[in-house]
C-alpha positions as CSV (number, residue, x, y, z in Angstrom):
1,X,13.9,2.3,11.6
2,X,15.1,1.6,8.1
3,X,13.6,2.9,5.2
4,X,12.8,0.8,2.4
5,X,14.5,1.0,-1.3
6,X,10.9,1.5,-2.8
7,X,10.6,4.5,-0.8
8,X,13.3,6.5,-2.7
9,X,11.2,8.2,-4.9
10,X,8.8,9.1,-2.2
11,X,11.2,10.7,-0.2
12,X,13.0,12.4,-3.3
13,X,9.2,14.6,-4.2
14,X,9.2,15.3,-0.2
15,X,12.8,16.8,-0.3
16,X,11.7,18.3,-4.1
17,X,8.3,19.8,-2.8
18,X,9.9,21.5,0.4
19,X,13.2,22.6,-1.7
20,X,10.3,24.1,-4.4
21,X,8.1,25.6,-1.6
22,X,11.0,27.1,0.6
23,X,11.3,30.3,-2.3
24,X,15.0,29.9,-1.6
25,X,16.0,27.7,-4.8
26,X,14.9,27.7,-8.5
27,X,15.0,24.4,-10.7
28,X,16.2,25.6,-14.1
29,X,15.0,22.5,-15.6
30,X,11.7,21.5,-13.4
31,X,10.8,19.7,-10.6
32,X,10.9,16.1,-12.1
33,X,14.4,16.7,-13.2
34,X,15.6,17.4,-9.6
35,X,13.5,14.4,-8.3
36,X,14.7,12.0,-10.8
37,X,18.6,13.1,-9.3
38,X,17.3,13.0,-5.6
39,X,16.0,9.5,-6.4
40,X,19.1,8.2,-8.0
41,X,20.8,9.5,-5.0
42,X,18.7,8.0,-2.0
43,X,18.5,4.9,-3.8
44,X,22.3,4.5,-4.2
45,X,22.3,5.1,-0.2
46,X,19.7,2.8,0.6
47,X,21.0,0.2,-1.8
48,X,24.6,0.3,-0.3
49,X,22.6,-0.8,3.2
50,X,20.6,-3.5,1.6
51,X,24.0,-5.1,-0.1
52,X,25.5,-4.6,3.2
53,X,22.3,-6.3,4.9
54,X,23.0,-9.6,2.4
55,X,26.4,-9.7,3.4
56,X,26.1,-9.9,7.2
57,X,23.0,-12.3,6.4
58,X,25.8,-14.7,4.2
59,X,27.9,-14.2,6.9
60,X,25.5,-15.4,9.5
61,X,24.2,-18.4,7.4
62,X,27.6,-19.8,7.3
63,X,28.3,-19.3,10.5
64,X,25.1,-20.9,11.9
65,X,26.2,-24.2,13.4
66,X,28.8,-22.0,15.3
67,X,26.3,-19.2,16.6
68,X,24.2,-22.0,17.7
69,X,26.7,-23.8,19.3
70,X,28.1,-20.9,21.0
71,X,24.5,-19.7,22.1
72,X,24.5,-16.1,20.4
73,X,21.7,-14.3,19.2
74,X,21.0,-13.7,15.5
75,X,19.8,-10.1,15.7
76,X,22.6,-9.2,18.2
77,X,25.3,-11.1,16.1
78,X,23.5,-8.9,13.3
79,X,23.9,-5.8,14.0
80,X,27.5,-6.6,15.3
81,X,28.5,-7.4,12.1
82,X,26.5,-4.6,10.4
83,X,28.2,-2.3,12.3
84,X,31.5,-4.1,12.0
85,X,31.7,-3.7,8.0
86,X,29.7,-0.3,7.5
87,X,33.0,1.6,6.9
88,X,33.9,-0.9,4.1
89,X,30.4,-0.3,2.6
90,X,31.1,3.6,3.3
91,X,27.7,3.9,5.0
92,X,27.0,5.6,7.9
93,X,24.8,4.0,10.6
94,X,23.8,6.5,12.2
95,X,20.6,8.7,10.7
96,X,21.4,12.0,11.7
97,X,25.2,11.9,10.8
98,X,23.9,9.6,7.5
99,X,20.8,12.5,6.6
100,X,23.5,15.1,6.7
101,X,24.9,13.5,4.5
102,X,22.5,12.6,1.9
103,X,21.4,16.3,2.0
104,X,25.1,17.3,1.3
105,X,25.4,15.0,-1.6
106,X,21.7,15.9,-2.9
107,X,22.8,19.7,-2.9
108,X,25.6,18.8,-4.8
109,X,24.5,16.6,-7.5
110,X,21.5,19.0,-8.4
111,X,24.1,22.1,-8.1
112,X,26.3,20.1,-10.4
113,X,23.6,19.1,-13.2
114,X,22.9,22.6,-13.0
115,X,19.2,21.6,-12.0
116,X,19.0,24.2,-9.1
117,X,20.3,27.5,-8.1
118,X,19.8,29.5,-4.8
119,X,21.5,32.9,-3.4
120,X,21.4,31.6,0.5
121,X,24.2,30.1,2.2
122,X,24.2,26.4,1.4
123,X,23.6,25.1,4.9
124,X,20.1,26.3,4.1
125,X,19.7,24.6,1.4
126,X,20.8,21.4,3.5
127,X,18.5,21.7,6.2
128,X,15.6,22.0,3.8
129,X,16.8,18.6,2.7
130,X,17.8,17.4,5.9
131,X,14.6,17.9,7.5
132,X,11.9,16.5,4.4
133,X,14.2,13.5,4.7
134,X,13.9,13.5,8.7
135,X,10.0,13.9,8.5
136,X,9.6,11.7,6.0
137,X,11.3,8.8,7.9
138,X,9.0,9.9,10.8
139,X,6.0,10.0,9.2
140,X,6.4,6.9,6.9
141,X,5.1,4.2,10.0
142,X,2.1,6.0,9.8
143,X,1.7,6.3,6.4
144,X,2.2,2.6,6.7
145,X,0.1,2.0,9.0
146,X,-3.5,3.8,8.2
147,X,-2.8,2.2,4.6
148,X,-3.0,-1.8,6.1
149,X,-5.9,-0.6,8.0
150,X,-7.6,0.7,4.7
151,X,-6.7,-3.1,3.6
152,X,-7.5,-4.7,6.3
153,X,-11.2,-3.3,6.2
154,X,-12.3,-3.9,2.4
155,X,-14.8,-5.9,2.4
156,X,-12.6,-8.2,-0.5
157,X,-9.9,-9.4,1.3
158,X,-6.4,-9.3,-0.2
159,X,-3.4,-11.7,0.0
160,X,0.2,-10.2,1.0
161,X,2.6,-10.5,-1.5
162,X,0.2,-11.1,-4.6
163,X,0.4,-8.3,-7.3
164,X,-3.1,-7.0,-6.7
165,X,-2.3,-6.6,-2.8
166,X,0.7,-4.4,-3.9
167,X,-1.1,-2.3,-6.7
168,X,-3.8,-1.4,-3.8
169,X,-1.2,-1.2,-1.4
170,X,0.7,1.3,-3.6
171,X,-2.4,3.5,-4.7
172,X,-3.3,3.8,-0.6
173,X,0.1,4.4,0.2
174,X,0.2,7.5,-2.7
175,X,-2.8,9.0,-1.3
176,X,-1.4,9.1,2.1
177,X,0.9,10.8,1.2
178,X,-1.2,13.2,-0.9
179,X,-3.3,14.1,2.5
180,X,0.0,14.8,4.1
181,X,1.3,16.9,1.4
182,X,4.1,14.7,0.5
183,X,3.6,13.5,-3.0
């Protein structure tokens, strides 16, 4: 499942929080510091997926008359050509190898702004970030999910897509995550 750009700075406090609570790093210049880095960096990764997403759906759109002539499938034709320009886009596809990644990078650009220091080996480090950016991608459906049931049950009902539907939306979705420790 792909994780939504808006969700960058949810999962950069999950990977700040667990980094915080693990007693194995310090943030010389606070939490939000090292979350506003970790945001910068997940969005820059999940941005690279969305350009790459347009693309393949330009692609497609010009190529429609011939998809429909030669009886292909959007979504398999898709994902072909997803996978087909990835390494241009220098993302990885897959979400393990593309976590381990992320974490690597993360641990780098808050070692480099100087924001954090530990005295473990670094593939600690890493597998802190690793696995609040696993969990957090694992946990997100349901997040998802209890908050359009909330919705769904007010007695006012709300309209997808208008601003008010999205300020509820994103004031369920924060305490969510508050009951499950994550923000």
């Amino acid at each position: 499942m792909k994780i939504p750009v808006p969700h960058a700075p949810y999962i950069a406090n999950k990977v700040a929080i667990d980094l915080l609570n693990s007693k194995l790093v310090t943030f010389s210049r606070g939490l939000e510091e090292a979350k506003k880095i970790i945001t910068e960096v997940i969005t820059e990764d999940l941005e690279k997926e969305r350009k790459l997403e347009a693309k393949v759906a330009d692609i497609l759109d010009e190529n429609e008359d011939n998809m429909e002539f030669m009886q292909v499938d959007r979504r398999s034709m898709f994902w072909m050509i997803k996978k087909k320009m990835a390494k241009d886009y220098d993302l990885l596809l897959n979400y393990e190898d593309r976590f381990s990644e992320l974490s690597h990078v993360v641990m780098d650009r808050l070692w480099q702004e100087d924001l954090m220091d530990y005295t473990v080996n670094e593939n600690s480090i890493k597998n802190i970030i690793y696995d609040a950016i696993d969990s957090y991608k694992e946990s997100f459906e349901e997040v998802e999910k209890n908050v359009y049931e909330k919705i769904g049950n007010m007695k006012r009902k709300l309209i997808p897509g208008t601003d008010e539907y999205e300020v509820v939306f994103e004031k369920l979705y924060r305490e969510e995550l508050k009951k499950k420790g994550m923000f």
